[in-house]
N, C-alpha and C positions, 0 to 999 in steps of 0.2 A: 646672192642676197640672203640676210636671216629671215628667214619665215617662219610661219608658225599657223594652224588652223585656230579658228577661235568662236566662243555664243559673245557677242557684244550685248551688253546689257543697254535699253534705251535710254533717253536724257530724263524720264521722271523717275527712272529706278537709279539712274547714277546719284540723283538731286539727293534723294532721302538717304545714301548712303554718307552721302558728300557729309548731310549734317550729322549721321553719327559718327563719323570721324571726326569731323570737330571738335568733339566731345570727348572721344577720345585724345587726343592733342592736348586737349587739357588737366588728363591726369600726368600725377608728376613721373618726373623720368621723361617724356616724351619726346623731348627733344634729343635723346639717343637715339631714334630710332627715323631711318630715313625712308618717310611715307610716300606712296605712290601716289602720284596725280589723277586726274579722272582720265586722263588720256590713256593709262596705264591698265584699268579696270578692265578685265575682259576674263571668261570661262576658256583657260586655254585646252586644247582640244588633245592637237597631239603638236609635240615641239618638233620642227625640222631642223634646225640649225642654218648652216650655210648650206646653198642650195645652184647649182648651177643654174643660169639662168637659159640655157640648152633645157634642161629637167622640167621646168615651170610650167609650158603646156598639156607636157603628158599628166601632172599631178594636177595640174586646174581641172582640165576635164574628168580625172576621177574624181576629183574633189566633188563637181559637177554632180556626178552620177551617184553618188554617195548623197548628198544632199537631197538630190530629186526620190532617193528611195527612202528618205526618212522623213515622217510625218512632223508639221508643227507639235509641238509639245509648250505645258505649262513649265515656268519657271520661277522662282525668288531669290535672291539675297534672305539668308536668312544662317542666322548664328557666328561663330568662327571658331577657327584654333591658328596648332602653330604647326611649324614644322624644324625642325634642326635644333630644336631646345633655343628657340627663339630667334632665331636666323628670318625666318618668314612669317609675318603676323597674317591672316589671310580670314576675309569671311565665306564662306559656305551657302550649300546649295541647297533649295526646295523645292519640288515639285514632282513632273515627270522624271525620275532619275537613271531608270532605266532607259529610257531613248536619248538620254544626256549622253550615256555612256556607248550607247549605242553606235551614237554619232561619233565619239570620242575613237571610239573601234573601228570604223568605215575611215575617219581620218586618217588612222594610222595604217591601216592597211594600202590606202589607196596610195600612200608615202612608202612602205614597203615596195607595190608593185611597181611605181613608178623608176625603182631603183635608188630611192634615198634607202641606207643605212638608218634601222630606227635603235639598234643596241637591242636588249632585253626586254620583251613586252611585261610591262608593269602593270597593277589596277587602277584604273580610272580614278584619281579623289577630283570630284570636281572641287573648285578654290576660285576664290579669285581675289589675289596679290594685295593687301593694303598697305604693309611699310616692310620693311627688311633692317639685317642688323647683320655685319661683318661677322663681328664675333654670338657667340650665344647672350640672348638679352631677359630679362626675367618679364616675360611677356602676361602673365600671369590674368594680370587685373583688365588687362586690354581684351583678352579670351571671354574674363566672365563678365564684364561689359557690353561684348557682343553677344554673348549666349540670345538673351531677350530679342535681340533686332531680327523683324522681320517685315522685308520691304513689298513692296506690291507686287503681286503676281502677273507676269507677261506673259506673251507667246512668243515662243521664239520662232522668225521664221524664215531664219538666214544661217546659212553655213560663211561665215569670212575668211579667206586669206590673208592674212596678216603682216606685213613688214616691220622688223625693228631694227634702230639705228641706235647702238649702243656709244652713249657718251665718250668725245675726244678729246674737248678741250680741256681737261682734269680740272674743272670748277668743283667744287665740294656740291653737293646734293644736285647739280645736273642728273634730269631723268632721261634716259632713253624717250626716242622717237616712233614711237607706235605709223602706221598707216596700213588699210583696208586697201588689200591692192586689188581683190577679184572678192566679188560676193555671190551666193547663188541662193536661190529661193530653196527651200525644204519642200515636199510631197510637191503636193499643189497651191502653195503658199505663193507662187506667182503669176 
């Protein structure tokens, strides 16, 4: 199965983004660009890809262990950019960002020891995904739209496992299938 670790942002910080996206959807051009659903929304951690389902034990329980060693921490939605010269429109993170990253590292590691292949360890940008574009798109005005937004500050105080089920039926804008297959409390957050 695709997996993936993830911070899921709660239903009042998804709402206030919900309505800046809106807003964004309404500057022109918008409709080139194929925006992510709330379902979609989430700080992803560290990416696994395909993962044998033999593997998933031994990475739950580091996940686990990983999770219980890292302390709740503050977080926001707050600002955005791009990535690929406009390929991924994405808003950004505020808050604790070090133990964002923190966490991001203990995922990754605990997916190294468990025998996933992670490629080249890259830095942490935390993101989380708002639309996408095949080709490079002139994302411009959608960046400094976001600059100002900044949503309510949470506590995060879950590590998620994440399933994704990447569209098959070739419908035009089908999103992928997001699911929280294993969640575990952070510190003492349970």
């Amino acid at each position: 199965m695709r997996l993936f670790a993830a911070v899921l942002p709660p239903t009042d910080v998804t709402d206030e983004l919900a309505a800046k996206i809106a807003e964004l959807k309404e500057l022109p051009g918008a409709a080139g660009l194929r925006w992510t659903g709330r379902p979609g929304w989430h700080f992803t951690l560290a990416f696994y890809g395909e993962v044998d389902d033999a593997v998933v034990p031994d990475l739950s329980a580091r996940l686990e262990r990983a999770a219980h060693r890292t302390p709740v921490f503050p977080l926001a939605v707050r600002g955005g950019g791009q990535f690929g010269h406009g390929r991924a429109l994405w808003a950004g993170a505020h808050g604790d960002l070090d133990t964002l990253r923190l966490l991001a590292d203990r995922s990754e590691a605990a997916a190294r020891k468990a025998g996933i292949p992670m490629g080249e360890h890259r830095k942490y940008r935390p993101h989380l995904t708002v639309a996408r574009s095949r080709d490079a798109f002139p994302v411009r005005p959608y960046v400094e739209a976001l600059h100002p937004f900044t949503g309510t500050t949470w506590t995060v105080r879950e590590l998620h496992l994440v399933r994704s089920d990447l569209p098959t039926s070739g419908v035009p804008g089908e999103q992928p299938r997001y699911e929280a297959v294993a969640r575990w409390p952070l510190g003492t957050a349970g």
